[in-house]
C-alpha positions, 0 to 999 in steps of 0.5 A: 500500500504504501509503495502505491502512495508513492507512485500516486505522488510521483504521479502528481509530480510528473503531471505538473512538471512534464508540461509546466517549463521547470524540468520534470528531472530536476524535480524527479531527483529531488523526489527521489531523495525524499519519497524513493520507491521500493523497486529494483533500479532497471524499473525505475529508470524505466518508470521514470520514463514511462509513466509519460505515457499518461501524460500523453494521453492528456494532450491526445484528449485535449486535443484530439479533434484539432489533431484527428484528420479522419474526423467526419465532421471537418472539410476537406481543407480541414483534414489536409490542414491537420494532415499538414499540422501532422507533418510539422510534428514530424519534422520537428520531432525528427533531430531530437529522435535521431539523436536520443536514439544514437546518444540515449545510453551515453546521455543516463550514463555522463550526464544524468546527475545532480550538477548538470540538471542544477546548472541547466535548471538556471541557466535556462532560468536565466534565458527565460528571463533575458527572452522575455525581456528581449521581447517585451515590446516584440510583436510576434510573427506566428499566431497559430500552427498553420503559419508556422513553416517547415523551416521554422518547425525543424529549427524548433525540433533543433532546439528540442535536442538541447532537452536532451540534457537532464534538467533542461526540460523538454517543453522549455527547450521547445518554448523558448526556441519557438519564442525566439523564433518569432511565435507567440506564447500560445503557439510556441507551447501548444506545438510543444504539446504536439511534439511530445506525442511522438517524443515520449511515445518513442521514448518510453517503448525504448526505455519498456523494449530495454526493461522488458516485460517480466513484472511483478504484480506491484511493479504492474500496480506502480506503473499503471497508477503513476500513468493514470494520476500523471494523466489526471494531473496533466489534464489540469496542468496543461489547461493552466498553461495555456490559461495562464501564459495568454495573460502573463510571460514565461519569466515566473517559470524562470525564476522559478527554475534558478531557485530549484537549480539552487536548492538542488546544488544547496541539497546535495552539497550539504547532503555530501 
């Protein structure tokens, strides 16, 4: 029972972070200092992983109609244009799937520790603040995902990669690249959602391909639970985002991340 209370808060965890641009590893290594799950340590780096899944799914909902080109109720301009929203997500999904794929082992093995996460966590705290006030009276040229060129949307997916470090964070690598390519809030993190689908869906059948599928029963337990909260959790998270960044910057986010950076470093300094 109280194995399934710990995968109910890495849940609530994942939900919040794996959206918002604060760095869901940042968070998960903090987490796992204070709340750690009693598993072996091939199923956690595979739960870490795959409890996005859930997360996913909270996108595939939010946006499934604007994202399914076999709906009978749009036109035939619609389809092709969701068809054409598809193939953005493609090309800017393409160099971090690339990469991950060829670097992912070498990636867990040097980088996935404490001191890289807290620099990463500030200083893309740090460029999220200079950013925004670069472009305080900037007026954007992207408005929507249908204006956004493939051009645009594969150097965006360049940007992306850079999330490949932990404590980068996916969706702020991806936002701040998009913003400063010239889109506008809303945009730059709704194509964010976009391309985690893909990401995280290639992602976590690696990570589950390399664990393989012998689990136990609490194992099984822990892992559909996290999925199913993260998913809850996402659902709420997402729609504050987009709520809130249509009235407010991204600088909060920034701030934020130079905090945790520091109280990670504080934290394990002290702990050594």
């Amino acid at each position: 029972m109280l194995e399934i209370i710990k995968a109910i808060f890495w849940g609530i965890v994942e939900g919040i972070t794996e959206w918002l641009p604060i760095s869901s590893t940042g968070h998960m290594i903090l987490l796992d200092e204070i709340i750690q799950l009693n598993v072996t340590d091939s199923f956690k780096e595979m739960f870490l992983v795959v409890i996005q899944l859930g997360a996913i799914m909270a996108v595939v909902l939010l946006y499934f109609k604007r994202l399914n080109p076999f709906s009978l109720q749009k036109t035939k301009q619609e389809k092709k244009d969701t068809l054409s929203v598809w193939a953005k997500v493609f090309v800017g999904v393409l160099p971090a799937a690339v990469l991950g794929f060829l670097f992912d082992d070498w990636l867990d093995q040097h980088l996935y520790n404490y001191i890289t996460v807290a620099i990463t966590l500030i200083l893309y705290g740090i460029l999220f603040i200079v950013v925004e006030k670069r472009n305080k009276n900037r007026i954007t040229e992207i408005h929507s995902i249908k204006d956004l060129s493939f051009k645009k949307a594969f150097q965006i997916g360049i940007f992306q990669v850079l999330s490949l470090i932990p404590g980068t964070s996916r969706s702020g690598a991806t936002i701040l690249g998009a913003v400063l390519l010239g889109t506008s809030r809303p945009v730059a993190a709704e194509y964010s959602f976009f391309l985690s689908i893909p990401v995280m869906f290639g992602a976590s059948v690696l990570k589950l391909a390399k664990f393989g599928f012998a689990f136990t029963k609490m194992e099984v337990a822990i892992l559909l639970i996290g999925m199913v909260v993260a998913f809850l959790v996402s659902v709420v998270a997402i729609k504050f985002l987009i709520g809130y960044i249509k009235r407010n910057d991204f600088k909060v986010f920034g701030w934020y991340r130079i905090i945790l950076g520091l109280i990670v470093i504080t934290y394990f300094l002290v702990k050594i």
